[in-house]
C-alpha positions as CSV (number, residue, x, y, z in Angstrom):
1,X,-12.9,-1.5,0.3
2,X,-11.7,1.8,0.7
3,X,-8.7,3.2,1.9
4,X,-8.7,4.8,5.1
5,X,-5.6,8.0,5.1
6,X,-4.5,10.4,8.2
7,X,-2.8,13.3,8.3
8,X,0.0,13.6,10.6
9,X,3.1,15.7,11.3
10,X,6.3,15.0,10.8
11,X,7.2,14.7,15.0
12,X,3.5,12.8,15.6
13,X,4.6,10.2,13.3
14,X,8.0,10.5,15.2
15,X,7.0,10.0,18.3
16,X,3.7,7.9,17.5
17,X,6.0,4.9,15.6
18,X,9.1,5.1,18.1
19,X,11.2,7.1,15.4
20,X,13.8,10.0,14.8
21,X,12.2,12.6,12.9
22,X,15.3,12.1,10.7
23,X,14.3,8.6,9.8
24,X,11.0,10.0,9.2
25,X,12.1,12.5,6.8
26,X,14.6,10.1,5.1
27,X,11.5,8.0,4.4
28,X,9.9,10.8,2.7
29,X,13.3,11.7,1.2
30,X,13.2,7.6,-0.1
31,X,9.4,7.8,-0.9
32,X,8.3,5.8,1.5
33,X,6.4,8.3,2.8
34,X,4.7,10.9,1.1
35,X,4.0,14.7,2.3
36,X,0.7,15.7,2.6
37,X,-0.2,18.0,0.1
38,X,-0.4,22.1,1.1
39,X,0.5,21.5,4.7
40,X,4.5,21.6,5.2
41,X,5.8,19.0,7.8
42,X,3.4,16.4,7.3
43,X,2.0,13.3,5.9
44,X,-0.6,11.7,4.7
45,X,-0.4,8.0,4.5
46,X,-2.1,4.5,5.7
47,X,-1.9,4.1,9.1
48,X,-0.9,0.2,8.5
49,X,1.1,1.7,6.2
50,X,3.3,3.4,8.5
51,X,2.8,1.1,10.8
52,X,4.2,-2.1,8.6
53,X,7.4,0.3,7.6
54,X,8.3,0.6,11.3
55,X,8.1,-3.0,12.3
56,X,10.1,-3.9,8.6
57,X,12.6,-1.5,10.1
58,X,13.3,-2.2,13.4
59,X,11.9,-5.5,14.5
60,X,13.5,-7.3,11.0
61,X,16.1,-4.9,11.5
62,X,15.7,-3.9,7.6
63,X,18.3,-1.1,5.9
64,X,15.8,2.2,4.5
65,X,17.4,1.1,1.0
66,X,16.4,-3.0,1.5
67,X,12.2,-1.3,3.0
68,X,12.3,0.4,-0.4
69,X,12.5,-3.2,-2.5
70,X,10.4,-4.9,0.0
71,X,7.4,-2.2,-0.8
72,X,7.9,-2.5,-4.0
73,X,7.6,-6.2,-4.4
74,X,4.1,-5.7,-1.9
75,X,2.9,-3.2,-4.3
76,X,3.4,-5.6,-7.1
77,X,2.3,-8.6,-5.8
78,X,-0.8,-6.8,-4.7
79,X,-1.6,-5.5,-8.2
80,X,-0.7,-9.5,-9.1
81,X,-3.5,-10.3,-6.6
82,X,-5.9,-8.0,-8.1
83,X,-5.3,-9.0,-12.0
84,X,-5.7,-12.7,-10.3
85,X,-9.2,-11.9,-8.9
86,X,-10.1,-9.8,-12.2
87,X,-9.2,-13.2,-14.1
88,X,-11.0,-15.3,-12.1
89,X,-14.1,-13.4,-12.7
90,X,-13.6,-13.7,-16.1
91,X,-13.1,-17.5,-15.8
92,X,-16.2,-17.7,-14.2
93,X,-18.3,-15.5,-16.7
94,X,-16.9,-17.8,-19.8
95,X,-18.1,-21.2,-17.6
96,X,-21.1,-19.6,-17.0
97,X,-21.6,-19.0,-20.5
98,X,-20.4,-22.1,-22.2
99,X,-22.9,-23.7,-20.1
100,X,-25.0,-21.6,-21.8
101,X,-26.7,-20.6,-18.1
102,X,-27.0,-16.9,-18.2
103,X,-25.9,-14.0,-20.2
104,X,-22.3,-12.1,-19.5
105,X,-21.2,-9.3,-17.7
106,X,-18.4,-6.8,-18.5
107,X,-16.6,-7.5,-15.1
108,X,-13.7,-4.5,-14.5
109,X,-12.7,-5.1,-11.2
110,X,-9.9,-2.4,-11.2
């Protein structure tokens, strides 16, 4: 599945997500955001992206400094989720082939 990016300014995301273009700049500033490259003032990020930062702020209520742990313990339970699928591949290629039912494949699922 590939990941789907805009390219937005600093007020559109302001003004889009119900934010101060402060906040939106201290995101960047925190590296919760991150400036599009070659074009000053803007971003280029993941829609949900944006979109999950805002509710984590002000519906949970969540400090800037408490989003930045938050994202990083997504980020690594998603690369936990995709070493889990990578090793059940594997798990599946060594069943298949102690039941001697096919031949194995070099699965790299990164």
């Amino acid at each position: 599945m590939e990941t789907q990016f805009i390219i937005l300014t600093i007020r559109e995301c302001a003004t889009q997500y119900g934010l101060s273009e402060a906040d939106v700049r201290e995101f960047v500033d925190l590296g919760l955001l991150h400036p599009a490259p070659g074009t000053p003032d803007s971003l280029q990020e993941e829609p949900d992206h944006i979109a999950r930062l805002v509710r984590l702020h002000h519906e949970l209520g969540l400090s800037k400094d408490s989003l930045e742990v938050v994202m990083a313990m997504r980020r690594r339970l998603e690369q936990l989720q995709q070493e889990l699928t990578r090793q059940r591949a594997r798990v599946r290629q060594l069943e298949v082939f102690l039941h001697g039912s096919g031949p194995t494949f070099d699965l790299d699922l990164r």
